[in-house]
FITI-70936 format. One record per atom (N, C-alpha, C): x, y, z; residue number from 1; residue in three letters. Coordinates in steps of 0.05 Angstrom, whole numbers. Layout:
<pts>
+--------+--------+--------+-----+--------+
!      x !      y !      z ! num ! residu !
+--------+--------+--------+-----+--------+
!      X !      Y !      Z ! NUM !    ALA !
...
+--------+--------+--------+-----+--------+
</pts>
This chain:
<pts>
+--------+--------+--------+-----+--------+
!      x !      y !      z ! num ! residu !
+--------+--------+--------+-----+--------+
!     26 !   -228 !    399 !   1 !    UNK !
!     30 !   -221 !    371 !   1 !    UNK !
!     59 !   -228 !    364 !   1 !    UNK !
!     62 !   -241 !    344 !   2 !    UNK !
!     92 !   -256 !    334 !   2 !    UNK !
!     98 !   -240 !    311 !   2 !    UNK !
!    131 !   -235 !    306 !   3 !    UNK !
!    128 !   -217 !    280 !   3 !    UNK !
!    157 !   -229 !    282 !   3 !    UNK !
!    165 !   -230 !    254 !   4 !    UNK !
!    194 !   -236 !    239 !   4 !    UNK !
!    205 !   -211 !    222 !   4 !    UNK !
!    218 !   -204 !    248 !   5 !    UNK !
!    229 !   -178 !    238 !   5 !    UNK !
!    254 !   -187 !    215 !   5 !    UNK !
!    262 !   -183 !    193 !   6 !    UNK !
!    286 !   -180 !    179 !   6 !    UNK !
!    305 !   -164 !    180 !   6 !    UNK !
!    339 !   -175 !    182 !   7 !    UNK !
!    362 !   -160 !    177 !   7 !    UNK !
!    362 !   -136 !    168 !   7 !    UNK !
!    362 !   -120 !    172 !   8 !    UNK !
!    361 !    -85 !    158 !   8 !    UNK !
!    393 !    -74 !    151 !   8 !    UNK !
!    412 !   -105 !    150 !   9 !    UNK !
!    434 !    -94 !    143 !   9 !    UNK !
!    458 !    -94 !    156 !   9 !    UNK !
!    453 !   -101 !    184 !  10 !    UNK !
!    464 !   -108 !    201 !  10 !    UNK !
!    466 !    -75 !    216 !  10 !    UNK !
!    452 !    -53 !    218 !  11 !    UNK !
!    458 !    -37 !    230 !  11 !    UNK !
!    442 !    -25 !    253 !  11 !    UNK !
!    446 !    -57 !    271 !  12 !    UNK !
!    430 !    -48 !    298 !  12 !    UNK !
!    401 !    -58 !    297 !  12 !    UNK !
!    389 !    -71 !    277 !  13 !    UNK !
!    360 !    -80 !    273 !  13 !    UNK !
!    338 !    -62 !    256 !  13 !    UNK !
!    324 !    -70 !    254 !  14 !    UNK !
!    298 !    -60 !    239 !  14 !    UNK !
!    282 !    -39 !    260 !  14 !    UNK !
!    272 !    -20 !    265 !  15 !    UNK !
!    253 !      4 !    274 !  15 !    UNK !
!    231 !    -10 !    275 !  15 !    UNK !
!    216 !    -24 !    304 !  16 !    UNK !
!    189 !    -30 !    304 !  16 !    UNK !
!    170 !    -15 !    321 !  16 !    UNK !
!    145 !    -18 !    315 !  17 !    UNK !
!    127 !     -8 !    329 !  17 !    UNK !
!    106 !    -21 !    333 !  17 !    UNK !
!     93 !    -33 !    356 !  18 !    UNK !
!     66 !    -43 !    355 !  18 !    UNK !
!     49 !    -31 !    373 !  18 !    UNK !
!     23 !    -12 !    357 !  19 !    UNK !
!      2 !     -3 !    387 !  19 !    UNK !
!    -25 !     -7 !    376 !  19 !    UNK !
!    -45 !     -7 !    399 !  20 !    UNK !
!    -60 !    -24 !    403 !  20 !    UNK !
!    -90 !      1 !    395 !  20 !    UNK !
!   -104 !      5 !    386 !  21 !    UNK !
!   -125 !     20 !    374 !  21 !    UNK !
!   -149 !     12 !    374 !  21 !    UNK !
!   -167 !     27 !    384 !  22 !    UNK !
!   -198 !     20 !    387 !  22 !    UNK !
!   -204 !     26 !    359 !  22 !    UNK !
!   -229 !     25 !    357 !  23 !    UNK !
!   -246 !     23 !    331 !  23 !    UNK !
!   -256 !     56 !    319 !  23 !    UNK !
!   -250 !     70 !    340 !  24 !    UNK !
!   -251 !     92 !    324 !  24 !    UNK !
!   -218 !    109 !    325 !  24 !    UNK !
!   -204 !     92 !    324 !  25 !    UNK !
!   -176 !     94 !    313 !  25 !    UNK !
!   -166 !    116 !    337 !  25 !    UNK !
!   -173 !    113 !    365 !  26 !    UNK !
!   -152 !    128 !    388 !  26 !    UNK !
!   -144 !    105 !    403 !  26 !    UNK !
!   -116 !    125 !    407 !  27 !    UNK !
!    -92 !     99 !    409 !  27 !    UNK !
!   -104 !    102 !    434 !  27 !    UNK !
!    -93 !     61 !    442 !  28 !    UNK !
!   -106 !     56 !    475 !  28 !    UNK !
!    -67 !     45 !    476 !  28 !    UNK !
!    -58 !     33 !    465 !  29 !    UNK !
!    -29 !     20 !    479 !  29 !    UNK !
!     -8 !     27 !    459 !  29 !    UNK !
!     14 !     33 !    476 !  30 !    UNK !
!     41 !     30 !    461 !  30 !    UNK !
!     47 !      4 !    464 !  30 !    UNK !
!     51 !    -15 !    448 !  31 !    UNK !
!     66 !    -43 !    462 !  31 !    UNK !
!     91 !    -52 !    459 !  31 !    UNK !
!    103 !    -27 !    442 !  32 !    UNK !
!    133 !    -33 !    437 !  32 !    UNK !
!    141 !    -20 !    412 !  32 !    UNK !
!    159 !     -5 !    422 !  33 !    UNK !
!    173 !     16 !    395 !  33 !    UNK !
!    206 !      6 !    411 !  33 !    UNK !
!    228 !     -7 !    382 !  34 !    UNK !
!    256 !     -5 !    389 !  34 !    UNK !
!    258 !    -21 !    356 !  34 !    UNK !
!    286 !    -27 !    365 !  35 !    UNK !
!    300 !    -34 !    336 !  35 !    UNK !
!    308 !    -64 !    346 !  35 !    UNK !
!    302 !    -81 !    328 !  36 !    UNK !
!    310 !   -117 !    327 !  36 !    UNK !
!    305 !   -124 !    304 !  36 !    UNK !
!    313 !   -143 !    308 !  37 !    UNK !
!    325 !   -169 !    280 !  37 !    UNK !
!    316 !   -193 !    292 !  37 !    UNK !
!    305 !   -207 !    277 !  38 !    UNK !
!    291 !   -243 !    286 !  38 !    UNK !
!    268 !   -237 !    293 !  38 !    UNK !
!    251 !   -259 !    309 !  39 !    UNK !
!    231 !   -269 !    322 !  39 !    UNK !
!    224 !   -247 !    335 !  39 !    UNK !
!    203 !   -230 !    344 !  40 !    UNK !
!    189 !   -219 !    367 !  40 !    UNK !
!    167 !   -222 !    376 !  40 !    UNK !
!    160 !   -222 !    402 !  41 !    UNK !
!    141 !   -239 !    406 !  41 !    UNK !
!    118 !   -216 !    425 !  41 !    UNK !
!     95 !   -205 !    418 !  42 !    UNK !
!     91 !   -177 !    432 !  42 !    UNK !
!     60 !   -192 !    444 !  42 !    UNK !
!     59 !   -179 !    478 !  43 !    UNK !
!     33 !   -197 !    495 !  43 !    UNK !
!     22 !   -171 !    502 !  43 !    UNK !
!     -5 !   -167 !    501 !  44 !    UNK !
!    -19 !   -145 !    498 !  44 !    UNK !
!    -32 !   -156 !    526 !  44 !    UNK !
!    -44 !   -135 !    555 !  45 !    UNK !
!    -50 !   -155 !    574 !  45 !    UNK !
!    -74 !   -146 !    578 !  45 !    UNK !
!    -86 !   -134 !    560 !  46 !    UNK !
!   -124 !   -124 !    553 !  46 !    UNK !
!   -122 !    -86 !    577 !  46 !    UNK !
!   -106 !    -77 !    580 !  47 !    UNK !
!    -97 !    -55 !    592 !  47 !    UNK !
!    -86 !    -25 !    578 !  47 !    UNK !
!    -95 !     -5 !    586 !  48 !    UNK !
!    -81 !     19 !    560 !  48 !    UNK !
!    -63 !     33 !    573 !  48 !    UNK !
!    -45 !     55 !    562 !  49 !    UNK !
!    -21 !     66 !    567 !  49 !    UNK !
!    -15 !     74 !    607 !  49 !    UNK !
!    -51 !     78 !    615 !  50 !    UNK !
!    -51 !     87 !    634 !  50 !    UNK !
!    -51 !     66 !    669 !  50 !    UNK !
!    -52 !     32 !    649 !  51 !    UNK !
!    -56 !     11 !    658 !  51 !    UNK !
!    -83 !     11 !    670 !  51 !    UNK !
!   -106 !     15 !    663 !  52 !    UNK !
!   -130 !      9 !    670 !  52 !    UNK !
!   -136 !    -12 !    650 !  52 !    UNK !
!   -158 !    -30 !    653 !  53 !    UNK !
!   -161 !    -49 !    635 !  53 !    UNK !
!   -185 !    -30 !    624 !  53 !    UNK !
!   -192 !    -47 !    591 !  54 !    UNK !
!   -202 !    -40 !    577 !  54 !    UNK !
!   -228 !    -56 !    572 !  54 !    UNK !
!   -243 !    -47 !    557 !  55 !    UNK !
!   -268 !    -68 !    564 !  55 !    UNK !
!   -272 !    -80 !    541 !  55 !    UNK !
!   -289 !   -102 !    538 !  56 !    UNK !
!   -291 !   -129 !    516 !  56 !    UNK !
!   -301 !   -117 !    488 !  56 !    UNK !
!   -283 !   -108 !    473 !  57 !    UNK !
!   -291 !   -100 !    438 !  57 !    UNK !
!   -275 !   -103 !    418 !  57 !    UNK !
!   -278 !   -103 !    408 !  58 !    UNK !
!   -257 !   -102 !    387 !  58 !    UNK !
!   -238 !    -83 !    374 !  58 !    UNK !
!   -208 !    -88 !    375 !  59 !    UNK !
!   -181 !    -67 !    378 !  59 !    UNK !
!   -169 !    -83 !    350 !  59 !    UNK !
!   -154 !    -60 !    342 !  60 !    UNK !
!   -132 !    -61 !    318 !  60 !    UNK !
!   -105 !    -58 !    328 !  60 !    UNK !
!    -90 !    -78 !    333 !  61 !    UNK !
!    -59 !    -71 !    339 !  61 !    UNK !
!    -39 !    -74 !    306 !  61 !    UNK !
!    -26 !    -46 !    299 !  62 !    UNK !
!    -19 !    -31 !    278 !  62 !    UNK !
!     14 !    -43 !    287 !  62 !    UNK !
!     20 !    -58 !    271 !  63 !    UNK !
!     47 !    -68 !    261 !  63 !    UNK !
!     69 !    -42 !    248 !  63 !    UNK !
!     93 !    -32 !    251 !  64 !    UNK !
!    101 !    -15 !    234 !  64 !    UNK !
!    135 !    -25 !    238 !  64 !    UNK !
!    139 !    -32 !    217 !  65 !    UNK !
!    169 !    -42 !    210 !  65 !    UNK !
!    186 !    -24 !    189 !  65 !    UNK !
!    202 !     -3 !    196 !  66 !    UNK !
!    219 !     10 !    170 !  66 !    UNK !
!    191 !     25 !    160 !  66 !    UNK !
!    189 !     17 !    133 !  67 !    UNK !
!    163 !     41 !    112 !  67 !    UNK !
!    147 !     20 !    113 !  67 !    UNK !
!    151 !      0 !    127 !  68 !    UNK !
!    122 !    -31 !    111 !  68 !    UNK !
!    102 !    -23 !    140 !  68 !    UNK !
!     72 !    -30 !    138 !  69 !    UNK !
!     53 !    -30 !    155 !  69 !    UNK !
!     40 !    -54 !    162 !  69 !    UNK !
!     31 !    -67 !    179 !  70 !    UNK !
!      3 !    -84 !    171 !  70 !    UNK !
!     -7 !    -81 !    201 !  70 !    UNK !
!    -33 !    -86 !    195 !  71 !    UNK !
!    -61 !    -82 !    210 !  71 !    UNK !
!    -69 !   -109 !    221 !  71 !    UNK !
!    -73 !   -113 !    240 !  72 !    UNK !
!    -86 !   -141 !    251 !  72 !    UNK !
!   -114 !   -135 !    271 !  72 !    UNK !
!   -133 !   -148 !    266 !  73 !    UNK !
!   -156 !   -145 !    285 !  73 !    UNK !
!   -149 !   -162 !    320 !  73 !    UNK !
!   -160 !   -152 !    333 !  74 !    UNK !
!   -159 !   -159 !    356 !  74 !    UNK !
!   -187 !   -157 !    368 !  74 !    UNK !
!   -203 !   -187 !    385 !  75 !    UNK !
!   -221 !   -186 !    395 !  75 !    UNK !
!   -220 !   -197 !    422 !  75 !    UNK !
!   -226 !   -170 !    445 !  76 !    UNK !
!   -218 !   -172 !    466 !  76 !    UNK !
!   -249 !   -190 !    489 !  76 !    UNK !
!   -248 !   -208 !    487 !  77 !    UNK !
!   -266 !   -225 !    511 !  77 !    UNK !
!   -262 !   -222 !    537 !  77 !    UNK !
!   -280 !   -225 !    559 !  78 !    UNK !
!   -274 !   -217 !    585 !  78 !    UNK !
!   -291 !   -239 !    605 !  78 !    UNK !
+--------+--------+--------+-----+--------+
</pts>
């Protein structure tokens, strides 16, 4: 997952969050909560918080930057 985080001002970066959600919306991954500026580049490795892998369906990994959101589908093959 690639995301272009923007300058927030210069104070230390933008607040991100990306985790990974089954279809009936319980979280399976944290994949990264911190603060940056530029390019990020986030690798999901089909595994949940507890590192067991997960099995072939379809997941929502939930973008959260500052107050902005976005939603991306994820279809996991095996």
């Amino acid at each position: 997952i690639r995301i272009a985080v923007a300058d927030a001002g210069g104070n230390g970066g933008t607040p991100v969050t990306v985790r990974v959600y089954s279809v009936t919306g319980a979280l399976v991954r944290n994949l990264y909560a911190g603060a940056t500026t530029g390019d990020l580049a986030v690798r999901w490795d089909g595994k949940d918080n507890r590192g067991n892998p997960v099995a072939s369906a379809t997941y929502y990994a939930q973008i959260r930057m500052g107050d902005d959101r976005e939603t991306l589908k994820l279809v996991l093959l095996k």
